[in-house]
C-alpha positions in Angstrom: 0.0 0.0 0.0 2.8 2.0 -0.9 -0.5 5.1 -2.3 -1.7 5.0 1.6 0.8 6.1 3.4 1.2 9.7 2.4 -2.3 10.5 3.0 -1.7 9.3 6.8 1.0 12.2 7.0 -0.5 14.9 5.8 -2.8 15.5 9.2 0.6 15.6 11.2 2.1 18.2 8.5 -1.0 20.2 8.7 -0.9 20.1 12.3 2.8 21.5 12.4 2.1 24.4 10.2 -0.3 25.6 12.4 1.4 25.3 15.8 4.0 26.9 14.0 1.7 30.0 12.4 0.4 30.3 16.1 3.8 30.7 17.2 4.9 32.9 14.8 2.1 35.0 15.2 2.2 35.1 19.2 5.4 36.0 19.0 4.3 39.3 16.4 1.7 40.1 19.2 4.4 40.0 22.1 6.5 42.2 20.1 3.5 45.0 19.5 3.0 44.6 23.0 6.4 45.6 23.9 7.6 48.0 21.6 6.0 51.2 23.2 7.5 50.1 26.2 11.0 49.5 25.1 10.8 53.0 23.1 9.8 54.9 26.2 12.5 53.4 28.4 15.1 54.0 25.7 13.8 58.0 25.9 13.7 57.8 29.5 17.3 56.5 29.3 20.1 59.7 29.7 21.9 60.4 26.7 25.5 60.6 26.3 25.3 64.7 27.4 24.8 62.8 30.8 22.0 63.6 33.0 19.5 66.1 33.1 19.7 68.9 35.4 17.6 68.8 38.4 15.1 72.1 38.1 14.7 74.1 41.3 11.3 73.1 43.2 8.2 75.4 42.0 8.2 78.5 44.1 11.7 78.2 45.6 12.7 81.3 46.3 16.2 82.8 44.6 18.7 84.5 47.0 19.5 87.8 45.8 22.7 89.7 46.9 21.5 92.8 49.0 22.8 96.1 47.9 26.2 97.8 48.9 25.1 100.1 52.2 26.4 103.5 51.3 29.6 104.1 53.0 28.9 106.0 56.6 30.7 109.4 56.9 33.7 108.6 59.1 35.4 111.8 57.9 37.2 114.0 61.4 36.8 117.3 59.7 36.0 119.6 62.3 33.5 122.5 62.1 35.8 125.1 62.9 38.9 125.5 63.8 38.6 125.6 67.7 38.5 121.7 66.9 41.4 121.2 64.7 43.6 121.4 67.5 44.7 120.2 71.1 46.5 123.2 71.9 46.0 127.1 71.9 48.7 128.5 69.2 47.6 132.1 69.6 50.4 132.5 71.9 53.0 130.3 69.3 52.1 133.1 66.5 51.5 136.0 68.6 52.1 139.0 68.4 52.8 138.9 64.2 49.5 136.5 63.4 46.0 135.8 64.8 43.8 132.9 63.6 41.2 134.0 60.5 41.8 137.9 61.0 38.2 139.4 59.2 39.8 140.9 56.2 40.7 137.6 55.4 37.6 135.9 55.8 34.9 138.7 54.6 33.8 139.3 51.5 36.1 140.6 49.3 39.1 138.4 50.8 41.8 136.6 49.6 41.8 132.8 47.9 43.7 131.0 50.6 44.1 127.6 50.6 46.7 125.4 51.5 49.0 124.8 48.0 50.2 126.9 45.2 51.4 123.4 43.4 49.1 123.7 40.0 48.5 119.9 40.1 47.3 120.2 43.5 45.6 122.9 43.3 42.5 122.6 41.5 41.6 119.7 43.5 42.2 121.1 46.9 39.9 124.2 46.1 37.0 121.9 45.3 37.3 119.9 48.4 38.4 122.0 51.0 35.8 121.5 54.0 37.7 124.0 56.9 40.3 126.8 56.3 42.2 127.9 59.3 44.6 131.2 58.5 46.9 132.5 60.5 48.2 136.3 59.4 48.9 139.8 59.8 45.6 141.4 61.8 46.1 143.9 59.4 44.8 143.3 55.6 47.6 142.3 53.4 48.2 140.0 50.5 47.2 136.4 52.0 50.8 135.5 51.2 52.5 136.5 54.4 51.8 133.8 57.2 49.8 130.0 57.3 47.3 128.8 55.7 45.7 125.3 56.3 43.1 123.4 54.6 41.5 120.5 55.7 39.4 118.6 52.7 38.3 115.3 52.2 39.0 113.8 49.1 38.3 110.3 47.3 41.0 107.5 46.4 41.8 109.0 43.0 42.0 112.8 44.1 44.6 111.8 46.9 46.5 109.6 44.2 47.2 113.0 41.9 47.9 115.3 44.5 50.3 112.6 45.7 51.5 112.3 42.4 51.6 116.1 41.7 53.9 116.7 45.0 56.1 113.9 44.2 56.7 115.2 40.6 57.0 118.8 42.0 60.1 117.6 44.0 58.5 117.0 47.6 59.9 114.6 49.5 57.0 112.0 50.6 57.0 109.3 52.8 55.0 107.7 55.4 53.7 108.9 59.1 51.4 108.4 61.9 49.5 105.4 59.3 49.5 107.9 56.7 51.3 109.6 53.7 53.2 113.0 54.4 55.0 115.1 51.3 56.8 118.4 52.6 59.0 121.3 51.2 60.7 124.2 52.7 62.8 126.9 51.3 63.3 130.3 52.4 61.5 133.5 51.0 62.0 137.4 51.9 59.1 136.9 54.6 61.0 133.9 56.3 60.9 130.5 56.5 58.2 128.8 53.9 57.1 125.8 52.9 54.2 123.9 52.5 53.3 120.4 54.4 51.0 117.6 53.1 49.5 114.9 55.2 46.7 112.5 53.7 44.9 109.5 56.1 42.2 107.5 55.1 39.8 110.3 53.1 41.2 113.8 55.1 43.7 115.9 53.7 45.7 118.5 55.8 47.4 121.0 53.5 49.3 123.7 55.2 51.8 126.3 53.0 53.4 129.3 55.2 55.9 132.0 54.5 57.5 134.1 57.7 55.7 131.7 60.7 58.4 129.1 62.3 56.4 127.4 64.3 57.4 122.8 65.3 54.6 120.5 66.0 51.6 122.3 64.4 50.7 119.5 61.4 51.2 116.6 64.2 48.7 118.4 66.3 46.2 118.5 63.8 46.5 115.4 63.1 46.3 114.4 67.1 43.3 116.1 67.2 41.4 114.8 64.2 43.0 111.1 64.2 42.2 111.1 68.3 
């Protein structure tokens, strides 16, 4: 029966093919199944920029940097001149000079400030906060005696007096935790000379021509820097 025994196997061939269509098409259904899942982890995955910053929790407030406080006004230039010392020098310029005679401080007077250096100058006159003059009770010039002005100046205005004095031939160098430039030189009147001192923001600038008097810019400076 050599005609029977293909028909007996075809059943069993049939029944392969199908087990293996199911198979095959279980195996498409899984890999539907799956695929959304697999995408989303691969975007949920961190790329090769590494990880993504962590963003601030909502409402979180942002520390701002408070603004500079406006420096406090530490500056020791007195009101007037009774201050500006810790002595009386009436008697040390008597009987030739007296402290701000009224010709020289009225209307009409003259400019007296403490420099004639022209790089100085300019920047003395626009900060000068207290004059104390000592001259000749009767109205003269301004030249004849001492002058002092006490000013306040800024980092930059100090630097080119500083700079003006030291090119004008003054000889500078450090005192009492500040900067001191003087000159001196002889004139018709007597000695002269003028006498720079500069701590923290104050300048005391003192010129004179005919008063010989020791100690006077160091007792200023006792009595502001006290």
């Amino acid at each position: 029966m050599p005609d029977d025994a293909p028909v007996l196997r075809r059943p069993t061939t049939w029944l392969i093919a199908a087990v293996v269509a199911l198979v095959l098409a279980v195996i498409a259904v899984a890999g539907v199944l799956l695929m959304p899942k697999a995408q989303s982890e691969a975007d949920a995955a961190p790329t090769a920029a590494g990880p993504r910053p962590t963003p601030a929790a909502a409402g979180e407030p942002v520390p701002v940097a408070p603004p500079a406080a406006p420096p406090a006004d530490g500056s020791p230039v007195p009101a007037d001149c009774s201050a500006a010392y810790t002595t009386d020098w009436a008697g040390a310029f008597a009987p030739d000079y007296v402290l701000n005679p009224a010709w020289a401080t009225g209307d009409g007077g003259p400019v007296l400030l403490g420099t004639d250096d022209p790089g100085a100058l300019p920047t003395l006159e626009q900060t000068t906060e207290l004059t104390c003059a000592w001259l000749p009770a009767e109205p003269s010039d301004g030249r004849t005696g001492l002058v002092t002005s006490i000013a306040r100046v800024d980092e930059a205005q100090r630097s080119a007096a500083l700079g003006a004095f030291e090119a004008g031939g003054l000889d500078c160098f450090e005192e009492l935790d500040g900067t001191r430039c003087i000159a001196e030189w002889e004139e018709p009147a007597g000695p002269a000379g003028e006498s720079h001192f500069f701590r923290d923001d104050v300048w005391i600038a003192t010129r004179w021509s005919g008063p010989a008097v020791t100690g006077y810019t160091h007792d200023i400076i006792a009595a502001l820097f006290a």
